[in-house]
N, C-alpha and C positions, 0 to 999 in steps of 0.2 A: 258503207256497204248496205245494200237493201235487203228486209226483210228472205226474201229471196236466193242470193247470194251467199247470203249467211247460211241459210236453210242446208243450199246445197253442201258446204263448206264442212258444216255438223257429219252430214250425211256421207262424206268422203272421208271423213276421219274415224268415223263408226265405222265403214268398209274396210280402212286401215287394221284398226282394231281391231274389229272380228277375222281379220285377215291374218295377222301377226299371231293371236291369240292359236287359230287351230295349227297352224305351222309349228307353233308352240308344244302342244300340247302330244304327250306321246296316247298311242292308241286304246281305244278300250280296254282290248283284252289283256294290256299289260298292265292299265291302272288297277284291274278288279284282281290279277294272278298275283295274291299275295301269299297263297298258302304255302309257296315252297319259292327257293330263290334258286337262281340257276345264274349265274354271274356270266357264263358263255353264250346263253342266251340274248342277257342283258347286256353283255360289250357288241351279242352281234344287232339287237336292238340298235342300240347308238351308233352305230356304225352307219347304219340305215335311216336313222333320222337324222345327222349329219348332214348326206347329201341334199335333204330338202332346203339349207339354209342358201347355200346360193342363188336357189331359186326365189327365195324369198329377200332378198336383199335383189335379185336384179328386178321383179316384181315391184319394188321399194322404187328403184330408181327411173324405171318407165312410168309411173305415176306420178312421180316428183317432176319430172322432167316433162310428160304431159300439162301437169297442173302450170308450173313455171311457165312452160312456153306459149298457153292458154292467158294466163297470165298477162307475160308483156304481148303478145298480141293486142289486150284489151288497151295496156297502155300505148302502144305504140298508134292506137284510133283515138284515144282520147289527144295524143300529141298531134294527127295530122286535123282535128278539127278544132284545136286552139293552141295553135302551138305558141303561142308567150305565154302561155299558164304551165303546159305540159313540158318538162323537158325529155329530149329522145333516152339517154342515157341511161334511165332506169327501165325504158321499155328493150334498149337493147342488153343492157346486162341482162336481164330476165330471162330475153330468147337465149343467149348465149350459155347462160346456166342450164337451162332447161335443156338443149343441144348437148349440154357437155353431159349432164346426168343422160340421158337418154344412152346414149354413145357409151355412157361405161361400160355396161353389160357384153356388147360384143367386141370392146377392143379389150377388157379383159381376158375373154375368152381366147383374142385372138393372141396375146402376151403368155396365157398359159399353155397355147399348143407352139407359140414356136419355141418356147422355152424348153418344152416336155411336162409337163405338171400335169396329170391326170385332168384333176379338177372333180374327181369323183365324190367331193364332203371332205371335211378336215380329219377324221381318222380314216381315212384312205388306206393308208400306209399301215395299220394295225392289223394283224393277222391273228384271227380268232380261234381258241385252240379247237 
């Protein structure tokens, strides 16, 4: 991989990270509110940052799935302009992962509405007193 390549490669996994990281992270004004603890407050806190994680996991798989399919794209030009060096087979596995991640998000979606499953965060179903 060329100096280049690699560059961008840094530079999409730094996006990752910082991406991952503030998803992560709960809000200001809860990390400085230490003077007093309110647990109803803080279950309705988490209840609420909850629902950010599917976001960020289908986030996750639309870039996995972009990068992949970007990916063997490249292979699939390296195989049509020598193809006894290049084999197709890892260029098309690639696309086909890349398709498949891509595709989770909304056939997920589409398994938790015919199923009935909110999908509103994983303490959904918690009721704050």
């Amino acid at each position: 991989m060329n100096s280049k390549g690699a560059h961008s490669v840094n530079l999409l996994r730094l996006a990752a990270l910082l991406l991952i990281v503030s998803f992560s992270l709960p809000p200001i004004s809860i990390a400085w509110a230490a003077d007093s603890i309110d647990f109803e407050k803080m279950a309705g806190t988490m209840k609420t940052e909850t629902n950010r994680i599917p976001d960020l996991i289908s986030i996750f798989c639309y870039v996995a799935g972009v990068i992949a399919m970007a990916s063997g794209a490249s292979k699939l030009k390296d195989h049509a302009e020598s193809p006894s060096n290049n084999r197709l087979a890892p260029a098309l596995g690639r696309l086909i992962a890349g398709g498949c991640l891509a595709a989770l998000p909304p056939t997920t979606k589409w398994v938790m509405t015919s199923v009935g499953i909110s999908g509103k965060g994983m303490l959904s179903g918690i009721n704050v007193l």
